[in-house]
C-alpha positions, 0 to 999 in steps of 0.5 A: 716269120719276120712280122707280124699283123697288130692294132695300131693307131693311125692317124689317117684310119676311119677311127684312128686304127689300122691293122698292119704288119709290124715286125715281130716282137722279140723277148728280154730274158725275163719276158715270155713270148706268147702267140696271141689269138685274141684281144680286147681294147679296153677304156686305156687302150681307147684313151691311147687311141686318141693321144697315140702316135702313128704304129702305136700297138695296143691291146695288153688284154690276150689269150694266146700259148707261150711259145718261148718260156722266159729265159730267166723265169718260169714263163709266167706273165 
């Protein structure tokens, strides 16, 4: 899989977000990359919404399965 769908800022969307596809994340030794199922956006992703640039992703809070452990590290967020 070469991309995926997130929430981005776009500046021309009713709200200023869009789902789109973007290209798939790829991990540092010391991340883990994890298959999300769902976020929140809360007041800081809110607030990135309006200074944010157009494809900014947002959502940090996820419930998701690590697919790939931290190379480094236990695999631990």
């Amino acid at each position: 899989m070469s991309s995926i769908q997130a929430i981005v800022v776009d500046p021309q969307a009713a709200g200023r977000l869009a789902i789109r596809e973007v290209e798939r994340p790829t991990s540092t030794p010391s991340e883990a990359l994890v298959r999300v199922y769902a976020i929140s956006l809360n007041l800081g992703d809110v607030y990135k919404v309006s200074m944010g640039t157009d494809g900014d992703r947002l959502g940090w809070d996820l419930a998701g399965i690590v697919e790939q452990a931290a190379a480094d590290g236990p695999g631990t967020l």
